[in-house]
C-alpha positions as CSV (number, residue, x, y, z in Angstrom):
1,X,128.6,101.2,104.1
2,X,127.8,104.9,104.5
3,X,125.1,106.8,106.1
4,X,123.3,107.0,102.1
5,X,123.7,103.5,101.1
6,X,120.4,101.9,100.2
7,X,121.4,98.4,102.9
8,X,121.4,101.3,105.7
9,X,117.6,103.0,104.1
10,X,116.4,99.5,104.5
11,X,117.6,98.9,108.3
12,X,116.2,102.5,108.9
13,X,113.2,101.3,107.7
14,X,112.8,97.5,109.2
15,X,113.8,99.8,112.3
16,X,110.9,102.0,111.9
17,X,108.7,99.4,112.4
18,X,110.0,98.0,115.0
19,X,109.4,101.0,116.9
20,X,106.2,102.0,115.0
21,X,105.1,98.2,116.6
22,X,106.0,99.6,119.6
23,X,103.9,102.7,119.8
24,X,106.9,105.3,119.5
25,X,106.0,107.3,116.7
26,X,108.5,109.7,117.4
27,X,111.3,107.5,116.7
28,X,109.8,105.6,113.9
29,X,108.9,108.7,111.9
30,X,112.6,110.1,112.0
31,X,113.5,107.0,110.8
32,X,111.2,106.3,108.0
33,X,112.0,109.8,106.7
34,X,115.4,109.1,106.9
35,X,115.0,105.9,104.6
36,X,112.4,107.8,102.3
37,X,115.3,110.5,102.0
38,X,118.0,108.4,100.6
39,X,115.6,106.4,98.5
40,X,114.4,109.1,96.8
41,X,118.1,110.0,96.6
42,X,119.5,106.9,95.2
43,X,116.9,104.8,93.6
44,X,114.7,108.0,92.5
45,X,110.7,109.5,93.3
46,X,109.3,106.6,91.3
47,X,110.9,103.3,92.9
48,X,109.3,100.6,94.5
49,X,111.3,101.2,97.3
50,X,110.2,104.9,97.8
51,X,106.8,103.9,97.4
52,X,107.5,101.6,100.4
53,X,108.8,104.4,102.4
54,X,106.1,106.4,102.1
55,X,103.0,103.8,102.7
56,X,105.2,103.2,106.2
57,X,105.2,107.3,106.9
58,X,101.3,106.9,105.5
59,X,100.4,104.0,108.6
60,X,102.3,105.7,110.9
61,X,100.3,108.8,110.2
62,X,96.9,106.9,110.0
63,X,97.8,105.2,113.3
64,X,98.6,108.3,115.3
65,X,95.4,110.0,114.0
66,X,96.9,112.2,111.6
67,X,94.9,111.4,108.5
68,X,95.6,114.5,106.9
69,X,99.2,113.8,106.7
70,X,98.8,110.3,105.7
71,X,96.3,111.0,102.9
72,X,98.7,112.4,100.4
73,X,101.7,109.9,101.5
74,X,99.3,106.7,100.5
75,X,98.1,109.2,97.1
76,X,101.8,108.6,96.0
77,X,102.7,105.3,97.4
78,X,99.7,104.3,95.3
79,X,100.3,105.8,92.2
80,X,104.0,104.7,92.1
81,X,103.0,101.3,93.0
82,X,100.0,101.5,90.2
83,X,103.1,102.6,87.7
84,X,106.0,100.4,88.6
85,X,103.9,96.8,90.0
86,X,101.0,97.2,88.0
87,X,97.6,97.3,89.5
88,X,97.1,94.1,90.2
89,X,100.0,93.5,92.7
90,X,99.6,92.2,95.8
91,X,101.5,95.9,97.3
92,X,99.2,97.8,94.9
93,X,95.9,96.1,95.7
94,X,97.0,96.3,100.0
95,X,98.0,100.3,99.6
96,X,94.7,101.1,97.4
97,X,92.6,98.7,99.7
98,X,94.7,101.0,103.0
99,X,93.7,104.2,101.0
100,X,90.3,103.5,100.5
101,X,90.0,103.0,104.4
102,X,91.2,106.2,105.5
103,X,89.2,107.7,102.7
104,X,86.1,106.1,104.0
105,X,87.2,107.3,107.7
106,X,87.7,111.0,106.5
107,X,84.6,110.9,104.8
108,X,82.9,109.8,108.2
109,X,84.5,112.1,110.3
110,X,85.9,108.8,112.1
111,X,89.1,109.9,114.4
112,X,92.3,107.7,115.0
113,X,92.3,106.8,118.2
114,X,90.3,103.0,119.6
115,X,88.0,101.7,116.6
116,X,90.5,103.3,114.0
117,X,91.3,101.2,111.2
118,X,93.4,98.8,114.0
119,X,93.6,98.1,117.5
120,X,95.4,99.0,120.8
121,X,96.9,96.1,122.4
122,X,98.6,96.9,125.9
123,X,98.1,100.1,124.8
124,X,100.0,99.7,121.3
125,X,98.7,100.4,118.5
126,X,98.0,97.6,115.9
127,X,98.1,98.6,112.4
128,X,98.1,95.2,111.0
129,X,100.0,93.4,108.4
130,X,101.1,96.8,106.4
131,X,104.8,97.3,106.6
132,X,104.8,97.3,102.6
């Protein structure tokens, strides 16, 4: 298995979250470009799978604050989603329902730090059950 093939994308990913759980963005950004990278190489721009990528890159964005970076991530992730799933899939209905959100927060001039769109516990961010 080489550094392209799609087993190691999905362990960069799974390990994104881990550390994206763990409150080192850093880390779990490198990796979840990585994984978008050779999705987008191997299974093409309009896979499930690179839709996947991005909504992670999206939450990670949203959960450090960044909403302008995580805005256009969760426009695609949708839209693939809405092509390949249909829009009545559970991953569609959770990335439109995530996109709304930060939407409604940019609207509101609502920041991403304590009252975001999760919580802090022991000082980690909480994004909830989105690692789509």
């Amino acid at each position: 298995m080489g550094n392209d093939h799609l087993d190691t994308a999905q362990s960069l990913n799974s390990l994104g979250i881990l550390y994206r759980n763990k409150g080192n963005y850093e880390q779990a950004e490198l990796l979840y470009q990585r994984a978008l990278a050779i999705y987008e190489q191997k299974l093409g721009e309009e896979h499930p799978n690179t839709a996947r990528s991005l909504n992670n890159l999206a939450v990670l964005y949203r959960n450090k604050g960044n909403y302008e970076q995580a805005e256009p991530l969760y426009q695609r992730a949708l839209a693939i989603r809405e092509r390949t799933l249909g829009g009545e899939h559970p991953l569609t209905l959770k990335t439109r329902k995530d996109y709304d959100e930060l939407r409604m927060r940019i609207k509101e001039g609502v920041d991403g730090g304590e009252g975001g769109l999760g919580r802090r516990v022991g000082g980690v961010w909480m994004g909830g059950p989105d690692a789509c």
